[in-house]
FILUMMAR-787527 format. One record per residue (C-alpha): residue in one letter; chain; x, y, z. Coordinates in Angstrom, 3 decimals, decimal comma, padded with zeros to 6 digits. Example, Ala and Ser with C-alpha at 12.3 -4.5 7.8 and 13.67 -1.06 7.14 Angstrom:
PT  aa  ch        c1        c2        c3
PT   A   A   012,300  -004,500   007,800
PT   S   A   013,670  -001,060   007,140
# end
This chain:
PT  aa  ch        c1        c2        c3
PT   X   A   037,665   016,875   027,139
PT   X   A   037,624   013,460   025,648
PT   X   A   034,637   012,857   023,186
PT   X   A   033,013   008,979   023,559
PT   X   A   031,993   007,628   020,294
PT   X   A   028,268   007,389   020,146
PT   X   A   026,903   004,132   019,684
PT   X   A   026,468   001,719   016,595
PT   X   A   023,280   002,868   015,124
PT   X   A   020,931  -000,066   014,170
PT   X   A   020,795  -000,975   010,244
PT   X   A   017,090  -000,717   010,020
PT   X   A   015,231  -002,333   007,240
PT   X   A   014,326   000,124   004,025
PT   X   A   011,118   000,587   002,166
PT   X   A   011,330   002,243  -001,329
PT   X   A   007,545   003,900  -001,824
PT   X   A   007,075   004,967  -005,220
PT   X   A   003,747   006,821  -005,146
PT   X   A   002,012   010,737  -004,973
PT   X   A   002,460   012,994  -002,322
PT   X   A   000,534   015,883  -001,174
PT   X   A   001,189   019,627   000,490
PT   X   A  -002,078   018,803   002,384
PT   X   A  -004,028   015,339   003,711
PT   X   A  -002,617   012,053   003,797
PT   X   A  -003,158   009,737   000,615
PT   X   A   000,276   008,302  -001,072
PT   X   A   003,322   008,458   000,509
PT   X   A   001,948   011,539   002,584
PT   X   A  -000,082   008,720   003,945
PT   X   A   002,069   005,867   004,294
PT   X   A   005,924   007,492   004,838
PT   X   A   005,195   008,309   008,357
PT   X   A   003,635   005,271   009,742
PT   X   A   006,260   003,240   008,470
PT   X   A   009,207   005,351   009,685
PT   X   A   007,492   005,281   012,695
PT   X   A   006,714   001,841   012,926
PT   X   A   011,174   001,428   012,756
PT   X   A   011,703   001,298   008,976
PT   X   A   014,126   003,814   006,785
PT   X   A   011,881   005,179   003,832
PT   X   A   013,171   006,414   000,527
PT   X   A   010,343   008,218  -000,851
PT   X   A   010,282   008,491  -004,386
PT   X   A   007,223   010,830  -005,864
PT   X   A   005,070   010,498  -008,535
PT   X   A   002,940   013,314  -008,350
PT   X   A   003,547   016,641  -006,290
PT   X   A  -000,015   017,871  -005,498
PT   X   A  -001,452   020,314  -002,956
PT   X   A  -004,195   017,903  -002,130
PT   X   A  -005,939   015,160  -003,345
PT   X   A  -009,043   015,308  -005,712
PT   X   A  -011,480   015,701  -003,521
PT   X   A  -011,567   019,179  -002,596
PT   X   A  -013,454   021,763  -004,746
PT   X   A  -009,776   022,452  -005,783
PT   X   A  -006,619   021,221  -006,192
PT   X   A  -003,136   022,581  -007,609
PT   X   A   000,349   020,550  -008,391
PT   X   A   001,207   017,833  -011,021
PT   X   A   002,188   014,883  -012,465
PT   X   A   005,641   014,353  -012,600
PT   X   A   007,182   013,369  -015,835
PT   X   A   008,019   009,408  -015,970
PT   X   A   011,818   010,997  -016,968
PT   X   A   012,067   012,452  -013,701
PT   X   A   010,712   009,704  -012,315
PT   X   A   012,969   007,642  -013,689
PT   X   A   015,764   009,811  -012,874
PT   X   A   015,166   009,802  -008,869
PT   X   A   014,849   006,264  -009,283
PT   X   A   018,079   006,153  -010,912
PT   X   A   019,794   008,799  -008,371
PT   X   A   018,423   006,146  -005,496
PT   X   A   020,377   003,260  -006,709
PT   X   A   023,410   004,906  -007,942
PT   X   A   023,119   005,612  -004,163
PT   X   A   023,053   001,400  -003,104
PT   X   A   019,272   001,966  -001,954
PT   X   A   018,223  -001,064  -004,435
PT   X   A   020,740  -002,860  -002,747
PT   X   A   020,100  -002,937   000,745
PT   X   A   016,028  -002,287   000,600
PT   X   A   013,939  -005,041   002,014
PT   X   A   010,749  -003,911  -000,051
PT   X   A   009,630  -001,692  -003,157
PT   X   A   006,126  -000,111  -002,810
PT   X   A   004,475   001,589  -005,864
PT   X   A   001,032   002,941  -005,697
PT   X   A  -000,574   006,037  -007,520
PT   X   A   001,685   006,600  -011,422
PT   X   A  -001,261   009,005  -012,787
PT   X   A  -000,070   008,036  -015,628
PT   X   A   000,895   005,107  -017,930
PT   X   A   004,037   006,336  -019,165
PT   X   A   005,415   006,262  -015,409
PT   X   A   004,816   002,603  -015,228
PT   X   A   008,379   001,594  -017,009
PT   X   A   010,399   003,477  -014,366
PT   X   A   009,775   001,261  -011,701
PT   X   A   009,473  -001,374  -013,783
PT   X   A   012,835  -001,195  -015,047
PT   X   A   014,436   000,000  -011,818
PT   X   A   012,676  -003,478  -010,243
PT   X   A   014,181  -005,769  -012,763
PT   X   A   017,558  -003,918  -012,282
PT   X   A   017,210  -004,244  -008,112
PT   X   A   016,425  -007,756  -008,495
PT   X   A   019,434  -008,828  -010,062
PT   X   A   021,656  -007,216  -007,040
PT   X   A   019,312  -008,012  -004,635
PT   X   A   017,291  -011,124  -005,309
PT   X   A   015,261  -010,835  -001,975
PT   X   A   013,799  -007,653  -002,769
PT   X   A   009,819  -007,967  -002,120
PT   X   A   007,834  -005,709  -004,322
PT   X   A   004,589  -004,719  -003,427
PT   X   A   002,161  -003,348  -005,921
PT   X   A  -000,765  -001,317  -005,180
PT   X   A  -002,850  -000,770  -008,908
PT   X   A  -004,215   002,668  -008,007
PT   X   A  -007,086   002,495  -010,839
PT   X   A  -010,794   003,813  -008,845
PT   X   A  -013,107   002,687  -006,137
PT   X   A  -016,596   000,894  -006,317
PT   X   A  -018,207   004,476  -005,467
PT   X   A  -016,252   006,235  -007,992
PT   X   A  -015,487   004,594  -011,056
PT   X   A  -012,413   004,147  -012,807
PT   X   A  -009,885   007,066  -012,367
PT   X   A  -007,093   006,052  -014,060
PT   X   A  -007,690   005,483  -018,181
PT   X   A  -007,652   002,332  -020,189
PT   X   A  -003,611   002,922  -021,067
PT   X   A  -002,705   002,972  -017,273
PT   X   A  -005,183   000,446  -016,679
PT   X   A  -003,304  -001,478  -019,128
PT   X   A   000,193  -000,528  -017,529
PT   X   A  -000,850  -001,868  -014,349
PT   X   A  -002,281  -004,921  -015,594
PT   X   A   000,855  -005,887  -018,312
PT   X   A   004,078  -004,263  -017,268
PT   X   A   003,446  -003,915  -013,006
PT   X   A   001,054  -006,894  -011,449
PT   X   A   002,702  -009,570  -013,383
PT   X   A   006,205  -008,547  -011,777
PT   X   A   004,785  -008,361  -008,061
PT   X   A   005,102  -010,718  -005,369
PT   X   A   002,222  -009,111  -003,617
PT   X   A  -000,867  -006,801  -005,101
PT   X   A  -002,922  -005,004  -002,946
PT   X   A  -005,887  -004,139  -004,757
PT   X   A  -009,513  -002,892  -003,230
PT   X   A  -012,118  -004,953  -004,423
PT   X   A  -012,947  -002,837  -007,577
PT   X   A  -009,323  -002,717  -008,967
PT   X   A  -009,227  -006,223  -008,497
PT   X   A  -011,890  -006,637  -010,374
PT   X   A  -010,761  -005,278  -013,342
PT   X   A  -007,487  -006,827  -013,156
PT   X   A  -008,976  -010,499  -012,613
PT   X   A  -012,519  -010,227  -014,722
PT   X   A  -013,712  -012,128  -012,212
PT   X   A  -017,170  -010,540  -009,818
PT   X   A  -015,542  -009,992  -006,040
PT   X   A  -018,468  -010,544  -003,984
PT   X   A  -017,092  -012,737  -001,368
PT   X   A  -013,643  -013,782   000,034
PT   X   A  -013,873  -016,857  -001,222
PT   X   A  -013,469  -014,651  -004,924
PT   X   A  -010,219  -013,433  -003,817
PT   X   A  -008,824  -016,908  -003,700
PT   X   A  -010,070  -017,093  -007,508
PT   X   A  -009,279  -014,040  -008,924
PT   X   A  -005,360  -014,961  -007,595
PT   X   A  -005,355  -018,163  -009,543
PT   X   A  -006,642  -016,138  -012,854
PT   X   A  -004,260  -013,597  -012,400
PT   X   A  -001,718  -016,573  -012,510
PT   X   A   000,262  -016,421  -009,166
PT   X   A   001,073  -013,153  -007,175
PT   X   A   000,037  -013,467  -003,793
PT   X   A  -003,176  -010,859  -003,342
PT   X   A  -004,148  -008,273  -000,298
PT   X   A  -007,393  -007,248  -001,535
PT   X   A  -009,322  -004,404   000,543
PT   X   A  -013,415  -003,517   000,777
PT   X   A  -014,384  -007,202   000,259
PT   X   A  -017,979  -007,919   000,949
PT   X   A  -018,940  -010,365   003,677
PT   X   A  -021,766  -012,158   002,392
PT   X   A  -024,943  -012,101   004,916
PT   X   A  -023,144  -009,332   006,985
PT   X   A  -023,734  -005,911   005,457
PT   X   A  -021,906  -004,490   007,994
PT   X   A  -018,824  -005,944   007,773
PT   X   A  -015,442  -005,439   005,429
PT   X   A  -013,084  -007,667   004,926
PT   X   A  -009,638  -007,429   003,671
PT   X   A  -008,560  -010,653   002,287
PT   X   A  -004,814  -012,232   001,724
PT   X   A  -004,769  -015,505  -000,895
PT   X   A  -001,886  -017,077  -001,892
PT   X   A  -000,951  -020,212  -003,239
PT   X   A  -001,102  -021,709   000,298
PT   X   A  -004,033  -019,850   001,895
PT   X   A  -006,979  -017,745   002,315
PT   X   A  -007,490  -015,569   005,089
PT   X   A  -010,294  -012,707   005,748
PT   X   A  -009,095  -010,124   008,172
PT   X   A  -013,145  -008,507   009,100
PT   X   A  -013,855  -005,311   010,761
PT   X   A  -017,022  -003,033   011,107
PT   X   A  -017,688  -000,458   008,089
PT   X   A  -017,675   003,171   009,929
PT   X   A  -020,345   005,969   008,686
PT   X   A  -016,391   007,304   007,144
PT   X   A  -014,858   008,099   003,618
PT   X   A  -011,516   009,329   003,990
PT   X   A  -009,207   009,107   001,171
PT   X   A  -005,578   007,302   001,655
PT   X   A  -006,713   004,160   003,867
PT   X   A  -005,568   001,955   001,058
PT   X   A  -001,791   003,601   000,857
PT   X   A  -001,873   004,076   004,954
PT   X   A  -002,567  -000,208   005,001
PT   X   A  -000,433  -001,344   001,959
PT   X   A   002,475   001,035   003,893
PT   X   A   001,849  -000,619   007,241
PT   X   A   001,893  -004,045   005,319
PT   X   A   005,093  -003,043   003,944
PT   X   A   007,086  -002,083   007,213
PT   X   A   005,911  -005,461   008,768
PT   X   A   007,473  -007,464   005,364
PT   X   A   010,819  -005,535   005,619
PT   X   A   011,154  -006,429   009,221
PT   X   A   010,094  -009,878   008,397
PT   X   A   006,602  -010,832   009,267
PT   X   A   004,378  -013,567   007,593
PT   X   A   002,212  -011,537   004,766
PT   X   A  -000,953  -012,228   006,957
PT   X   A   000,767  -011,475   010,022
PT   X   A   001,846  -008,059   008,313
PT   X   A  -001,383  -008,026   006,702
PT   X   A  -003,481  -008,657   010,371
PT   X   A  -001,272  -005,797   012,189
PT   X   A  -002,124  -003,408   009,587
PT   X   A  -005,833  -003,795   008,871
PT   X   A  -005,899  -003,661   012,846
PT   X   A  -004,367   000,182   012,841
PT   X   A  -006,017   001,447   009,815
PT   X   A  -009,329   000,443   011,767
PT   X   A  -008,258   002,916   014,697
PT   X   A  -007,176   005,493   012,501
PT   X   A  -010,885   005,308   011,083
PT   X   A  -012,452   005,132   014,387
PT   X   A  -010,577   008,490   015,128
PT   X   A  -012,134   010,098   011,859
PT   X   A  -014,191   012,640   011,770
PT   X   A  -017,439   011,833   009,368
PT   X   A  -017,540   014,885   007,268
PT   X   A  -017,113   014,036   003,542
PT   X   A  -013,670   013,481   003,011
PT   X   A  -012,585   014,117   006,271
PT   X   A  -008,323   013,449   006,455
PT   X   A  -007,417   010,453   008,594
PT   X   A  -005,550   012,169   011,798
PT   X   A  -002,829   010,020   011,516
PT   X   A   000,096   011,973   013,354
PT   X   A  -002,406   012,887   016,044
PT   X   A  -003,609   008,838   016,810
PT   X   A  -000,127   007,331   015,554
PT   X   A   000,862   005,582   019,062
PT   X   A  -002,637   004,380   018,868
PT   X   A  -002,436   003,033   015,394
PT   X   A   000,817   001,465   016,401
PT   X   A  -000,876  -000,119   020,031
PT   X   A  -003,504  -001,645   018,059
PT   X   A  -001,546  -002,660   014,771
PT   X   A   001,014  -004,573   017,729
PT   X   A  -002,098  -005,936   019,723
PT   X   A  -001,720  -009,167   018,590
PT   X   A  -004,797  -010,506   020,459
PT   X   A  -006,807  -007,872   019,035
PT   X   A  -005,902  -008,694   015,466
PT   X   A  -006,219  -012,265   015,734
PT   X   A  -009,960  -011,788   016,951
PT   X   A  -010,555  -010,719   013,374
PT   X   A  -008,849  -013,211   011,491
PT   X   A  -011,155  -015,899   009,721
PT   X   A  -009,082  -018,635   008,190
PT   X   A  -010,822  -020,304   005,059
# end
C-alpha cells in the first residue's frame, strides 16, 4: 500500500489574544478565540485570568493570574517563533496593573523581529452603566505603558473617555479624542448618535478618516460584545483588510449575534449556535456598507 502525501496545508495568518477566559459564557478570549479561528485565523491564546464566569452572576470562582506567569506564557510563545510569524497582538482584560508590562515588553521585543506586527489594544476599564471596574493603577497602566504603544485602541465610549478627557457624545468626538490621545488610530464602541436615541454607533478615526458604522440598540445586555468585535476586527487585519473594512464586517456580526440574544439580564451571546450566521452577515458586504456613514 503506497501512502500519498497529504497536501500543503495553508500558512494561515496568527492572532496572539492576550485577555481572560472563562469555564462558562463568552467574554475574553472565550468570546473572541472561536470566531476568529473560525473566521480562518490560527489563535495563540494567552490568558490573563482563569475564571468560571464572568462577574455577573450571583457568583463567580477562578483568578487572576500572576503577571509572572503571564509573562512566562508570553515568553514560552516566542521562544516558540509565534512573535515572529503573527500578523496581530490583541490584549484586552489584565485585571490588574502589574500584568500590563508583560505584553508590553513581549510587544517591544516582537516588534523588533517582526516590524509588521499590528497590535490591537482593547483598555478593559468599565462601561457607562457600570462605572469604572478596573482601579486608578490599571487605569494608569492602560493609559501610560499600553495605548501609547498601539496602532489601534478599541475602547467603548466610557473607556475612551477616560483615556482622552474629552465628553464622547457624538462621532464627531471620536475624531477628537484621537488627536488628544496623540495618534493611534481609534475603534470606539456605544457612541451616541445625536437626535437618534435609538441608534449606536461604533466609530473608526484615524489620521485620514472618520467613519460611523450605526446599528439599532436591542432591549439586550450581554457581556463580551466588545472582545467578540475587537476579535472579529482582528481576524479581518491579519488577513489584510482596511481597519474600517475589518471594522464594518465585524460590527455587522456582533449585531446578529445580539439579535439572536435572549433578553434576560445578562443573557450569554449564543455564539457557537449563530456562528455561520455571524460569519454570513460579518461577509455581507452590502449589508455592512448600508451602515457605514462616512464623515
Amino acid at each position: 500500500m503506497t501512502l500519498i502525501p497529504p497536501e500543503p496545508l495553508p500558512d494561515l495568518p496568527l492572532v496572539i489574544s492576550v485577555q481572560s477566559q472563562v469555564a462558562f459564557g463568552h467574554v475574553g478570549n472565550s468570546a473572541a478565540a472561536f470566531p476568529m479561528r473560525a473566521s480562518g485565523v490560527e489563535v495563540v491564546e494567552v490568558p490573563t485570568a482563569l475564571l468560571s464566569n464572568h462577574p455577573h452572576y450571583p457568583t463567580m470562582h477562578g483568578t487572576l493570574l500572576d503577571p509572572e506567569l503571564v509573562g512566562g506564557l508570553l515568553t514560552g510563545i516566542a521562544e516558540r517563533g509565534v512573535a515572529a510569524r503573527a500578523s496581530v497582538l490583541l490584549s484586552g482584560f489584565l485585571g490588574r496593573a502589574g500584568t500590563a508590562p508583560a505584553p508590553a515588553a513581549f510587544l517591544v521585543r516582537a516588534k523588533a523581529e517582526n516590524p509588521g506586527l499590528l497590535y490591537l489594544c482593547d483598555p478593559v476599564m468599565g462601561d457607562a452603566d457600570l462605572g469604572h471596574f478596573a482601579d486608578a493603577e490599571l487605569r494608569r497602566a492602560f493609559a501610560e505603558k499600553l495605548v501609547p504603544l498601539a496602532d489601534v485602541i478599541l475602547p467603548n465610549a466610557f473607556e475612551l473617555e477616560n483615556l482622552s478627557g474629552i465628553a464622547i457624545a457624538g462621532p464627531d468626538d471620536v475624531a477628537r479624542a484621537r488627536e488628544a490621545l496623540g495618534g493611534p488610530a481609534v475603534v470606539a464602541t456605544s457612541v451616541p448618535v445625536p437626535g437618534r436615541p435609538g441608534l449606536l454607533a461604533t466609530v473608526v478615526a484615524t489620521g485620514e478618516t472618520c467613519r460611523s458604522f450605526e446599528v439599532p440598540r436591542l432591549p439586550v445586555r450581554p457581556a463580551g460584545t466588545g472582545d467578540l468585535l475587537a476579535g472579529l476586527t482582528a481576524a479581518r487585519l491579519a488577513q489584510g483588510l482596511a481597519l474600517p473594512d475589518a471594522v464594518a464586517r465585524a460590527v455587522a456580526g456582533v449585531a446578529q449575534a445580539l439579535r439572536r440574544t435572549a433578553s434576560t439580564p445578562w443573557a450569554e451571546m449564543p455564539i457557537a449556535a449563530v456562528i455561520d450566521s455571524i460569519l454570513a452577515a460579518e461577509w455581507n458586504g452590502a449589508a455592512a456598507e448600508a451602515l457605514t456613514k462616512s464623515r
